[in-house]
N, C-alpha and C positions, 0 to 999 in steps of 0.2 A: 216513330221514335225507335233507334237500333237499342238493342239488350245484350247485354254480354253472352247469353248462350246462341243468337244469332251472329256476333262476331264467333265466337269458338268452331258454331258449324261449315262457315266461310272458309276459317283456317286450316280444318279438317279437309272440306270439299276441294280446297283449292292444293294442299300440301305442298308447292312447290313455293317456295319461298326466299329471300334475300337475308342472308346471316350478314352480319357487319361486325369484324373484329378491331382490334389493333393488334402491331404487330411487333416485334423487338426496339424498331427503330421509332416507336410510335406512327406509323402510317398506319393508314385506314387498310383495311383491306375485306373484301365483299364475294360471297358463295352460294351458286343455290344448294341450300340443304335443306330438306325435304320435312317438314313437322310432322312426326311420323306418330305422336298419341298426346291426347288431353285428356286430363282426367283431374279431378276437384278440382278446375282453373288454373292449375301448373298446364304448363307446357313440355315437352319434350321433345328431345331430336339424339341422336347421335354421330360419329364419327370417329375415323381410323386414327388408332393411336400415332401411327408414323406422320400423319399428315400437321403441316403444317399450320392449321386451325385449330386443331386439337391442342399444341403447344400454347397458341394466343389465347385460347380461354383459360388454358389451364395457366397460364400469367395477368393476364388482364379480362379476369370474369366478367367485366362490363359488356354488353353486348344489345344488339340490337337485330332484331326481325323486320323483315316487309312485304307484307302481300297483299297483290292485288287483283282482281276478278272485276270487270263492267266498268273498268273506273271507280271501283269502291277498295281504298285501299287498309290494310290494319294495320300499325306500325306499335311493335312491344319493344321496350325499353326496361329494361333489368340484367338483373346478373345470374349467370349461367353457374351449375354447382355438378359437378362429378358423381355419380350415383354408385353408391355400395350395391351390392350383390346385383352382381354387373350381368351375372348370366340370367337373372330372373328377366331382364328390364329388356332386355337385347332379344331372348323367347317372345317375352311378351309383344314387342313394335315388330319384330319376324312375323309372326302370327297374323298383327293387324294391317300389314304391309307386305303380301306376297311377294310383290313383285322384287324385293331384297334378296330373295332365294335364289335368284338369278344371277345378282351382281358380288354377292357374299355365299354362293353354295358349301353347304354341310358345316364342317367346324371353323371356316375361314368368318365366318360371322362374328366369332369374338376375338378378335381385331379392332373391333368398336368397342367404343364407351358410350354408356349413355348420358346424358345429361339433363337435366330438368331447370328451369323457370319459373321460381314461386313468386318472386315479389317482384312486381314490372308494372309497367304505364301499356294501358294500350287504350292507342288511339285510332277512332274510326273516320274516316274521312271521304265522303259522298261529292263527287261533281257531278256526278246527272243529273242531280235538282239545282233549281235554282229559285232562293239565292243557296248556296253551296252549303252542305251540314256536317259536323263534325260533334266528334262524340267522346269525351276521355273516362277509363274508366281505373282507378287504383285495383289492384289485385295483392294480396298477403299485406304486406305492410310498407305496400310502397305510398309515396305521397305525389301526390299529383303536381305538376312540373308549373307556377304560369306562366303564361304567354299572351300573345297580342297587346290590343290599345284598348284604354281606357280615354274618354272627355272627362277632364279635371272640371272645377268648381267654377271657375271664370268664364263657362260655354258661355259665350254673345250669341247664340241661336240664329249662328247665319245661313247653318244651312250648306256649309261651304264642303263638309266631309259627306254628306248625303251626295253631292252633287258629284264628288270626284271619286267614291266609291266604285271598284267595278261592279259588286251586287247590290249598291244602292240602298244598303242594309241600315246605316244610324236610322235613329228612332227619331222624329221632331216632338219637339216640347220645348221648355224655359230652359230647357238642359238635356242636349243630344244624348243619347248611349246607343253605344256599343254593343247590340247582340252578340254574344262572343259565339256561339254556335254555329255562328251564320259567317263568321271572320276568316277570310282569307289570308292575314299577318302578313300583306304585303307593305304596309305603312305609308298608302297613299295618301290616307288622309290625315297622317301625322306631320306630311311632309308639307302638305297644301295648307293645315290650318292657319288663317292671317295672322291667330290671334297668341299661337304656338299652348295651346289648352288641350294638346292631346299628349298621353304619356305613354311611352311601350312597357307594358309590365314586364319586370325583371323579375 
């Protein structure tokens, strides 16, 4: 069973990371920027004011992280917020990320802004096991997002969503379920049920 200070250490370890913006036109647009400190379960990263990411958070604070190490990936979802007393925060990720000294040396370092991640989704997502495990965890006052398929009240117990499963995960009984930890949300067995008794949580 994954724990949130094992996902955070992953994050840490792994620091290179996938930022997902939007952009004036509404188009996606995608960066490695580097998670450069965690601390009480926020997140932080920074970036150069002139750059052009800096603008999309500072318009469409929604934003999204993705990292991944072994096949194990962590996906944070929340909104990005602009940090006051900009030189403490920018010292501070300097300090804990030498290697910044090099691509920001002396005063060229505040240039950046920091920014922080308090209320987000983050999801843990394991393929080296099988059947496949996945993990969501709320952070500040986010609320957890759902997802995948539910077997409705009418299961006929045929058997038919166990069999077309790639991980073979429903449960048998008088009425199949759905492991959700174990769900891949590819909705093959929504598509295959004879009896149409599977529904995709919205």
């Amino acid at each position: 069973m994954i724990t949130k200070e094992e996902c955070f250490k992953q994050l840490r370890d792994v620091i290179d990371a996938v930022l997902s913006t939007v952009d004036e036109k509404g188009n996606p647009q995608s960066r490695i920027i580097d998670i450069m400190h965690i601390e009480d379960e926020k997140i932080y990263f920074l970036t150069g004011r002139g750059k052009h990411v800096y603008q999309e958070i500072m318009n469409h604070p929604k934003v999204s992280y993705l990292s991944l190490k072994d096949n194990k990936s962590i996906r944070i979802s929340g909104e990005a917020r602009k940090l006051d007393d900009q030189k403490y925060w920018i010292d501070l990720m300097f300090d804990e990320n030498k290697f910044l000294n090099n691509v920001y040396p002396g005063q060229a370092r505040y240039i950046l802004e920091p920014f922080c991640i308090e209320n987000y989704e983050m999801e843990f997502f394991d393929l080296t096991q099988k059947p496949i495990f996945r993990k969501t965890f709320t952070i500040g006052n986010a609320r957890k997002t759902p997802k995948g398929f539910i077997i409705g009240d009418n299961c006929v117990a045929c058997g038919t969503c166990k069999g077309v499963c790639p991980q073979g995960i429903p449960i048998e009984g008088e009425k199949y379920e759905i492991p959700q930890e174990h769900c891949l949300h590819c909705g093959r067995c929504f598509e295959k049920c004879p009896v149409k008794n599977i529904e995709k949580i919205k």
